[in-house]
mmJSON file of the N, C-alpha and C atoms, coordinates in Angstrom:
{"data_MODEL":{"atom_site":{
"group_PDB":["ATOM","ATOM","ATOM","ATOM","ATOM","ATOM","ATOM","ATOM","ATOM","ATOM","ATOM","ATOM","ATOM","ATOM","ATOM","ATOM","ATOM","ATOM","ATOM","ATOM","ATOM","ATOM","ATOM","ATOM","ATOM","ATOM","ATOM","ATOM","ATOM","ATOM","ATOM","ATOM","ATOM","ATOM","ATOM","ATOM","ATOM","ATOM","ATOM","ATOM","ATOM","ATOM","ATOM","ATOM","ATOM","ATOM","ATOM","ATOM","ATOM","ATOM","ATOM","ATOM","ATOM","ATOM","ATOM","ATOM","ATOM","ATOM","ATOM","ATOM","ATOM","ATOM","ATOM","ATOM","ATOM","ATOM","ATOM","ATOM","ATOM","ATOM","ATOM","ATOM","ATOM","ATOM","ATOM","ATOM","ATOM","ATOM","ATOM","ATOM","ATOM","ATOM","ATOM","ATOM","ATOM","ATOM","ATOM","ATOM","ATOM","ATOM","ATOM","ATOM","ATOM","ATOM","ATOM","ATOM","ATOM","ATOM","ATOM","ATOM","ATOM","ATOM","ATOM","ATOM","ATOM","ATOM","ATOM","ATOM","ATOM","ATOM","ATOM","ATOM","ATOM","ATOM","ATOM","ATOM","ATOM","ATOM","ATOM","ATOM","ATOM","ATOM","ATOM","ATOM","ATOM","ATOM","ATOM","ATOM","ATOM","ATOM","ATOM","ATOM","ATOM","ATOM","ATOM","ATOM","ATOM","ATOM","ATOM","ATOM","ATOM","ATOM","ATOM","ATOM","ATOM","ATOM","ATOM","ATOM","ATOM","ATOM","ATOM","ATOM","ATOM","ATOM","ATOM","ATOM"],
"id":[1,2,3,4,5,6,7,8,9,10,11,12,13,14,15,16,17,18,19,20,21,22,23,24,25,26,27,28,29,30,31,32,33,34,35,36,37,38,39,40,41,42,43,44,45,46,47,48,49,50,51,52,53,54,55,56,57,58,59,60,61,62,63,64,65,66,67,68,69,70,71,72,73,74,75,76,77,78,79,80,81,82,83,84,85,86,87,88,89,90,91,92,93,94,95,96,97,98,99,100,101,102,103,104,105,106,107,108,109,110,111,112,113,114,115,116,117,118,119,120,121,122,123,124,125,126,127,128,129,130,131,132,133,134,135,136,137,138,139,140,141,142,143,144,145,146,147,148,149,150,151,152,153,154,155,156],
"type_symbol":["N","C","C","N","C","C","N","C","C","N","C","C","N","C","C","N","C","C","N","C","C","N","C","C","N","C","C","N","C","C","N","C","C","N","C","C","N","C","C","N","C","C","N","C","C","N","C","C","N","C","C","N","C","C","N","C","C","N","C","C","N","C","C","N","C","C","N","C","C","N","C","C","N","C","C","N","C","C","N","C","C","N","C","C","N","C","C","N","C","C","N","C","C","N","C","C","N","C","C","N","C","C","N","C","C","N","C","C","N","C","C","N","C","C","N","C","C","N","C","C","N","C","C","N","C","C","N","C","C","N","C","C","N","C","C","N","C","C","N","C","C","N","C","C","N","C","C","N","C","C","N","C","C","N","C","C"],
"label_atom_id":["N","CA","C","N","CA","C","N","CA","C","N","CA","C","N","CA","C","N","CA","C","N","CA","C","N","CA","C","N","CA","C","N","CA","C","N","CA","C","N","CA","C","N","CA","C","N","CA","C","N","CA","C","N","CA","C","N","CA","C","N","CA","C","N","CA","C","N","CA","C","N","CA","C","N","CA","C","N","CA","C","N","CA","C","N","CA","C","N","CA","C","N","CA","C","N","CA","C","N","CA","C","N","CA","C","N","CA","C","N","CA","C","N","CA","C","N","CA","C","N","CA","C","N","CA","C","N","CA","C","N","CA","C","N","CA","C","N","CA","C","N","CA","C","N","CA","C","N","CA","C","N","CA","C","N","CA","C","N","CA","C","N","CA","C","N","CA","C","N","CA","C","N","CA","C","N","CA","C","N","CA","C"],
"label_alt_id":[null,null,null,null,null,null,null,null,null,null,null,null,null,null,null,null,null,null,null,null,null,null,null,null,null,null,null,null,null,null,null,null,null,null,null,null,null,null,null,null,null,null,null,null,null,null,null,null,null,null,null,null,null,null,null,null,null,null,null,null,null,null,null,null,null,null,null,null,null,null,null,null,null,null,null,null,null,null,null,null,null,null,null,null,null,null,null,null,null,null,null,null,null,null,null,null,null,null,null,null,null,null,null,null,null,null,null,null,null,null,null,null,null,null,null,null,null,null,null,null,null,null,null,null,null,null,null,null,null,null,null,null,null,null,null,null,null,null,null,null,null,null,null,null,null,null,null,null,null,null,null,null,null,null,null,null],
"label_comp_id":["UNK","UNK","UNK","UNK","UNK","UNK","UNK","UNK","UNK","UNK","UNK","UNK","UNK","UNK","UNK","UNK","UNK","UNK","UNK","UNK","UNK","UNK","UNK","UNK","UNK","UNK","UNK","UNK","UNK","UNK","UNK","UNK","UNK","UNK","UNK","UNK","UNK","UNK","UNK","UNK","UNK","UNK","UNK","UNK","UNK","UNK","UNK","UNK","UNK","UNK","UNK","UNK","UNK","UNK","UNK","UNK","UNK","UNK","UNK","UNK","UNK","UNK","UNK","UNK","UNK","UNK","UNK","UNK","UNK","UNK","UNK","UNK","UNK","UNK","UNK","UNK","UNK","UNK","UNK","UNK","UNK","UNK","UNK","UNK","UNK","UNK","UNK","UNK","UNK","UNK","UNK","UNK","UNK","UNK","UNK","UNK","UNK","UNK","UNK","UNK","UNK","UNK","UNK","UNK","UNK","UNK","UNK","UNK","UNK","UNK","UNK","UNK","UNK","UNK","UNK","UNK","UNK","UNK","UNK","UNK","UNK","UNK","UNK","UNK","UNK","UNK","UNK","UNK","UNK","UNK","UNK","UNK","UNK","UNK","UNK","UNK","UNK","UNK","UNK","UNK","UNK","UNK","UNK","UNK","UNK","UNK","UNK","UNK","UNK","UNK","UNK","UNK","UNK","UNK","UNK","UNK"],
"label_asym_id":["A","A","A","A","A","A","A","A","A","A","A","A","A","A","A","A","A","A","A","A","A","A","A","A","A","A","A","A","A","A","A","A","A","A","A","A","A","A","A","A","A","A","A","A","A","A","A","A","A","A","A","A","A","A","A","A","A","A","A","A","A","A","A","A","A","A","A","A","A","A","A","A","A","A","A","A","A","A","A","A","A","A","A","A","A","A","A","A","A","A","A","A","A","A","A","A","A","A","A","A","A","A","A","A","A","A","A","A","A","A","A","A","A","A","A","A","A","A","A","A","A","A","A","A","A","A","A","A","A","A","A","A","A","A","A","A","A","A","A","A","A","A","A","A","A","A","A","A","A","A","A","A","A","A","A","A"],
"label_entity_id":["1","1","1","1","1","1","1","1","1","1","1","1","1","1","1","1","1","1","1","1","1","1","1","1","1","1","1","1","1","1","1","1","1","1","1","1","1","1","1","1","1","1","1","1","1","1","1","1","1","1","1","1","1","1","1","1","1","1","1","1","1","1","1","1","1","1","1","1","1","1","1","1","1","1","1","1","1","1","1","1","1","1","1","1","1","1","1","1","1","1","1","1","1","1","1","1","1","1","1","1","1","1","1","1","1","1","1","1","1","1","1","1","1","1","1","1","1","1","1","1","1","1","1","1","1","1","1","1","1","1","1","1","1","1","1","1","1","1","1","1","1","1","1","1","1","1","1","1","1","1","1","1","1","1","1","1"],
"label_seq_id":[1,1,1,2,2,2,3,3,3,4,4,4,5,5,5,6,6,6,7,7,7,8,8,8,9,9,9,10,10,10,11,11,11,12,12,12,13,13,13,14,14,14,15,15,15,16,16,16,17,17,17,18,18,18,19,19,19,20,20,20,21,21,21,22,22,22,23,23,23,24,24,24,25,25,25,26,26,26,27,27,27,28,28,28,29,29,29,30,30,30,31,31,31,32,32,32,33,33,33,34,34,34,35,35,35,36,36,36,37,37,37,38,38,38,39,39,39,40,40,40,41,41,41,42,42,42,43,43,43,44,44,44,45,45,45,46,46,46,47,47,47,48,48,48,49,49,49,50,50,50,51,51,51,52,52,52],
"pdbx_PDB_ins_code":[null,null,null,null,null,null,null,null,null,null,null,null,null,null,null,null,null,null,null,null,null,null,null,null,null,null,null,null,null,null,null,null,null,null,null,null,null,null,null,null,null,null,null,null,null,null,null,null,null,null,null,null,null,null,null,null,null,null,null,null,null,null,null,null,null,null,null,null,null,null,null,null,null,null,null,null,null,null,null,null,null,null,null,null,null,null,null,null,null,null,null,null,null,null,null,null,null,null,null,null,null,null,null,null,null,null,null,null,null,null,null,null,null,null,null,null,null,null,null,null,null,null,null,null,null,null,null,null,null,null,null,null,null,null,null,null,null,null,null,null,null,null,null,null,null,null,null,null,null,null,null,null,null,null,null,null],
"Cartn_x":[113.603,113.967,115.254,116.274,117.21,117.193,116.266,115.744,115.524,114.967,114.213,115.514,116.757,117.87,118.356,118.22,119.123,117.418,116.225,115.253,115.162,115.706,115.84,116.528,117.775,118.88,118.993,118.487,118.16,117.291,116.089,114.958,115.489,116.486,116.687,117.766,118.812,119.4,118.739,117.827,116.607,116.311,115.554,115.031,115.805,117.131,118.325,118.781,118.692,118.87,117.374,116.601,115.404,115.589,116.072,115.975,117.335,118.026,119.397,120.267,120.874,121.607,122.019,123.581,124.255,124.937,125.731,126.708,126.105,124.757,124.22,123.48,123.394,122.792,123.711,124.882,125.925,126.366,126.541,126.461,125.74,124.829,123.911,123.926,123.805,124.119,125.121,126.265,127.728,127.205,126.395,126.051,124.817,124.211,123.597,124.612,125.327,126.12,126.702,127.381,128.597,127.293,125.943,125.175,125.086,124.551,124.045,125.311,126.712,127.907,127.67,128.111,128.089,127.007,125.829,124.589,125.004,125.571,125.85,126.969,128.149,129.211,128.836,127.951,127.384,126.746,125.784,124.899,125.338,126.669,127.44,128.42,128.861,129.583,129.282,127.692,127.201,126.363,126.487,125.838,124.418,123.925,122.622,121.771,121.083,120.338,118.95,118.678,117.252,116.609,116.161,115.055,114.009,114.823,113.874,112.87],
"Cartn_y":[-161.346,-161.08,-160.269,-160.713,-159.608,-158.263,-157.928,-156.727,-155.808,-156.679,-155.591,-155.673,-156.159,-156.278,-154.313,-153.724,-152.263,-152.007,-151.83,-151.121,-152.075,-153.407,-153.719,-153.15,-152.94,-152.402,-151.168,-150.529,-148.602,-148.416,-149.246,-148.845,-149.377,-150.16,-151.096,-149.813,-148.784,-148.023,-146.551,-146.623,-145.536,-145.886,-146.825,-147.079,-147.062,-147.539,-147.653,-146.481,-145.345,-144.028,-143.174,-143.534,-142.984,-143.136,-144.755,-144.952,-144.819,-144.238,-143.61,-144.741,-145.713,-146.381,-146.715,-145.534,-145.327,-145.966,-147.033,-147.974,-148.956,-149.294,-150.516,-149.35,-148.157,-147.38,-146.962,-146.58,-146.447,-147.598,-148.825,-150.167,-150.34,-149.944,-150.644,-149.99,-148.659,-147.226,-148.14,-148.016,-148.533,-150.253,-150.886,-152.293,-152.249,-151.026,-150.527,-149.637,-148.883,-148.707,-149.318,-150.013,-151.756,-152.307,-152.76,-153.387,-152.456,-151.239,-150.596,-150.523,-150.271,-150.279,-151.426,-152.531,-154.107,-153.704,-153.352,-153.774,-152.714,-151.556,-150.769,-151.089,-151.685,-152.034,-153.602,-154.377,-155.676,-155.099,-154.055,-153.383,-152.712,-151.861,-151.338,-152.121,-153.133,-153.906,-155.453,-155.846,-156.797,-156.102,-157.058,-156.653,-156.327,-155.458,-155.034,-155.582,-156.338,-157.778,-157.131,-157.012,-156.014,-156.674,-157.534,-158.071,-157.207,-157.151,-156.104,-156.533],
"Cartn_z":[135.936,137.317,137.394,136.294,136.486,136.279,135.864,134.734,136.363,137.137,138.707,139.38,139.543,140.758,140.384,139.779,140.175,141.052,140.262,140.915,142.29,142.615,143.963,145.058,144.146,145.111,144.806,144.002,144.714,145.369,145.563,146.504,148.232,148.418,149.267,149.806,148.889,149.208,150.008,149.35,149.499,150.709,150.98,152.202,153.797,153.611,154.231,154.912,153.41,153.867,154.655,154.291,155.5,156.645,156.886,158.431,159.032,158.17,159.039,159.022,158.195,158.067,157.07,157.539,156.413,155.57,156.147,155.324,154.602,155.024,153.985,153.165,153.422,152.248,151.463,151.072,150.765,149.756,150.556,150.212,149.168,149.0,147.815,146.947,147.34,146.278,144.667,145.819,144.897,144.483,144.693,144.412,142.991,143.343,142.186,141.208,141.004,140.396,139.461,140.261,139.597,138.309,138.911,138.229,136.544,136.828,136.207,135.064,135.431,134.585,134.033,134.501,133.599,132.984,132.622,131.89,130.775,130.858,130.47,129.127,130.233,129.335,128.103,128.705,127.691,126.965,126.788,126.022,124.686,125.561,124.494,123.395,124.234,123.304,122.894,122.947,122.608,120.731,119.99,118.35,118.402,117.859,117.969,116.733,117.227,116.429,116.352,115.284,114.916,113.57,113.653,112.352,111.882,110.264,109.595,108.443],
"occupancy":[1.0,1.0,1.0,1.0,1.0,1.0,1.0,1.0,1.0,1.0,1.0,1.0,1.0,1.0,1.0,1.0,1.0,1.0,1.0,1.0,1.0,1.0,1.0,1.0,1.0,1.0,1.0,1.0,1.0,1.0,1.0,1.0,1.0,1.0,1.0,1.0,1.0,1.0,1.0,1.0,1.0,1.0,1.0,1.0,1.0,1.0,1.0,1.0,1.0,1.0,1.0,1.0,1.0,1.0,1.0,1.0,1.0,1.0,1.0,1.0,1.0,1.0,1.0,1.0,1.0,1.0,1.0,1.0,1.0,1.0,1.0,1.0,1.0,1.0,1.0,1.0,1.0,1.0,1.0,1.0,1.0,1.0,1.0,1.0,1.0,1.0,1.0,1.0,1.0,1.0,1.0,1.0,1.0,1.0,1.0,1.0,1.0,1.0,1.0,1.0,1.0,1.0,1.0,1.0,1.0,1.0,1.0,1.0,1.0,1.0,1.0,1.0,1.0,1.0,1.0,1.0,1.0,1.0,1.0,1.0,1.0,1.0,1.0,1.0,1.0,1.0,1.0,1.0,1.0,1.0,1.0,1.0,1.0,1.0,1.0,1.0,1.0,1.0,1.0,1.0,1.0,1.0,1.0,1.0,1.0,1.0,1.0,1.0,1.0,1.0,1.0,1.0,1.0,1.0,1.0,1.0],
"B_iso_or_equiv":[0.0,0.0,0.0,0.0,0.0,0.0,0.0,0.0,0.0,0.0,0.0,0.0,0.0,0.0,0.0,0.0,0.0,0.0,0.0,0.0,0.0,0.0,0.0,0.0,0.0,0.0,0.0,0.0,0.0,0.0,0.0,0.0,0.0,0.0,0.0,0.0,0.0,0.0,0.0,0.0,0.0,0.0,0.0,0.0,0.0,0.0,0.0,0.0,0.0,0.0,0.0,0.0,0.0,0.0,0.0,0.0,0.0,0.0,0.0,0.0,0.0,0.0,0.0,0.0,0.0,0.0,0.0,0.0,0.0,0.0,0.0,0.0,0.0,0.0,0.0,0.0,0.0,0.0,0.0,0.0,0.0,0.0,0.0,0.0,0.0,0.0,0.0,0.0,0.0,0.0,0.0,0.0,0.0,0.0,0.0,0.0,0.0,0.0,0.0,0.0,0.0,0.0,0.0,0.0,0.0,0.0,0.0,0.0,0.0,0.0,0.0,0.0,0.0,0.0,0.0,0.0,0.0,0.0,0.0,0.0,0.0,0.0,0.0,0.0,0.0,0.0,0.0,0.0,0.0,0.0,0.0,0.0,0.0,0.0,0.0,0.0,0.0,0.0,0.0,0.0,0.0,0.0,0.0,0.0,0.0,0.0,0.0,0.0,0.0,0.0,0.0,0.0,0.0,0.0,0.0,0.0],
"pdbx_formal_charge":[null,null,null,null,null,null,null,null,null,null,null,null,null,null,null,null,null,null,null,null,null,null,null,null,null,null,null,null,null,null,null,null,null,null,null,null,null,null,null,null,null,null,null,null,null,null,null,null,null,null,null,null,null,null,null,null,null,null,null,null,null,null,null,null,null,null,null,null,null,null,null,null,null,null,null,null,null,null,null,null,null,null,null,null,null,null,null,null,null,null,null,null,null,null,null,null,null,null,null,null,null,null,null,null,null,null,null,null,null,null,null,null,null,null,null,null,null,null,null,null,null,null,null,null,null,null,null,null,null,null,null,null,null,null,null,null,null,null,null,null,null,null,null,null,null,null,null,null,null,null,null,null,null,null,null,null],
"auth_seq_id":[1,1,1,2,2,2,3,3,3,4,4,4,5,5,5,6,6,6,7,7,7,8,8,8,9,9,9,10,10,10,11,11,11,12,12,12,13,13,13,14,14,14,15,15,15,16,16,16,17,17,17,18,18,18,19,19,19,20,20,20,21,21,21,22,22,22,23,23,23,24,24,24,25,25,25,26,26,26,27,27,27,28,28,28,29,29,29,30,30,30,31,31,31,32,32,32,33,33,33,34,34,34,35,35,35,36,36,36,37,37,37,38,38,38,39,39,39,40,40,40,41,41,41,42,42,42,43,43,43,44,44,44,45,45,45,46,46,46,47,47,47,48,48,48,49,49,49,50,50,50,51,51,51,52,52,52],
"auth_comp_id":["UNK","UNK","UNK","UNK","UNK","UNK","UNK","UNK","UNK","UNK","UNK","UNK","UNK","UNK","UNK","UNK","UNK","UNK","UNK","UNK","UNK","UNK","UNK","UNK","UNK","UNK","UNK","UNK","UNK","UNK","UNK","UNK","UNK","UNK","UNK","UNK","UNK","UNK","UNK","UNK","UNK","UNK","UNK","UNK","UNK","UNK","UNK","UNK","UNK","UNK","UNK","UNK","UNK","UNK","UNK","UNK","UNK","UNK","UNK","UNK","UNK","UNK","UNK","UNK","UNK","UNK","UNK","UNK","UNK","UNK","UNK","UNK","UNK","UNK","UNK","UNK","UNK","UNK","UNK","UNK","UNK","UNK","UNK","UNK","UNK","UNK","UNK","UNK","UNK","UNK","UNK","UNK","UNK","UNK","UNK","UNK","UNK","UNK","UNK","UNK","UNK","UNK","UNK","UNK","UNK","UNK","UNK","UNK","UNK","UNK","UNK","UNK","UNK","UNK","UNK","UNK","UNK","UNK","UNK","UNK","UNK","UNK","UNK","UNK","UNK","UNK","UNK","UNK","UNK","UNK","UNK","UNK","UNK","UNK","UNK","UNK","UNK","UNK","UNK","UNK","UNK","UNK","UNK","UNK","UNK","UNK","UNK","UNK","UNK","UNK","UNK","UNK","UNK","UNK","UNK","UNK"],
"auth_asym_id":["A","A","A","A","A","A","A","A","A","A","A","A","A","A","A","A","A","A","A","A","A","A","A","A","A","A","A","A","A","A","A","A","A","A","A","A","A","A","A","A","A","A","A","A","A","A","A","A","A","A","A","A","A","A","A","A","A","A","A","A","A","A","A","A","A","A","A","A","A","A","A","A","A","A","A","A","A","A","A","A","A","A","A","A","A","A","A","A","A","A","A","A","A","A","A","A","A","A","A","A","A","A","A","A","A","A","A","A","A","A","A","A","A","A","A","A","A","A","A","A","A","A","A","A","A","A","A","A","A","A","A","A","A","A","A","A","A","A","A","A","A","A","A","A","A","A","A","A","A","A","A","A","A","A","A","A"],
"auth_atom_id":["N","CA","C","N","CA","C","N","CA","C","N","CA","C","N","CA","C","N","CA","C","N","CA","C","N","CA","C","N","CA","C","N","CA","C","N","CA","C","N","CA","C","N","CA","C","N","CA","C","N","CA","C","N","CA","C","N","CA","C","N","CA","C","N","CA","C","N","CA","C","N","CA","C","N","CA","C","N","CA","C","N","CA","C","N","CA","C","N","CA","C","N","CA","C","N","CA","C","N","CA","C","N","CA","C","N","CA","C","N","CA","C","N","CA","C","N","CA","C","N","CA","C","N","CA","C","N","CA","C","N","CA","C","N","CA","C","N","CA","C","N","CA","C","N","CA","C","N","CA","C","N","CA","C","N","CA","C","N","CA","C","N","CA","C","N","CA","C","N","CA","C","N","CA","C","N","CA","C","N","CA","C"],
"pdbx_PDB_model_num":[1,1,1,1,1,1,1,1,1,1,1,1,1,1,1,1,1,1,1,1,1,1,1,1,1,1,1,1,1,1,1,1,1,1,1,1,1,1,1,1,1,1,1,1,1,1,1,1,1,1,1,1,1,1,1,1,1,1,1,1,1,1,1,1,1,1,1,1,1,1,1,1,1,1,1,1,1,1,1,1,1,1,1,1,1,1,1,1,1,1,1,1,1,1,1,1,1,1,1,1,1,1,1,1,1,1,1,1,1,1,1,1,1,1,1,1,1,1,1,1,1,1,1,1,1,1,1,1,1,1,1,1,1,1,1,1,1,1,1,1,1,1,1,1,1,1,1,1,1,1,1,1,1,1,1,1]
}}}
């Protein structure tokens, strides 16, 4: 379930921005962002565990 929260909250940004409302589209933009960094920054600096 966490794996879908950015494709939640960019489609939720997307949609926001169709119907002309800007600040919760905006809003989520940067709420997807933030997400996408943290996953980004644990990814990069978590050990890469690969059974060979």
């Amino acid at each position: 379930m966490v794996m879908m929260l950015p494709f939640v909250t960019g489609t939720l940004a997307v949609w926001f921005g169709l119907v002309g409302r800007r600040r919760p589209c905006v809003t989520f933009w940067l709420l997807t962002l933030v997400i996408f960094a943290a996953w980004c920054n644990y990814h990069m600096t978590s050990p890469l565990a690969l059974s060979l």
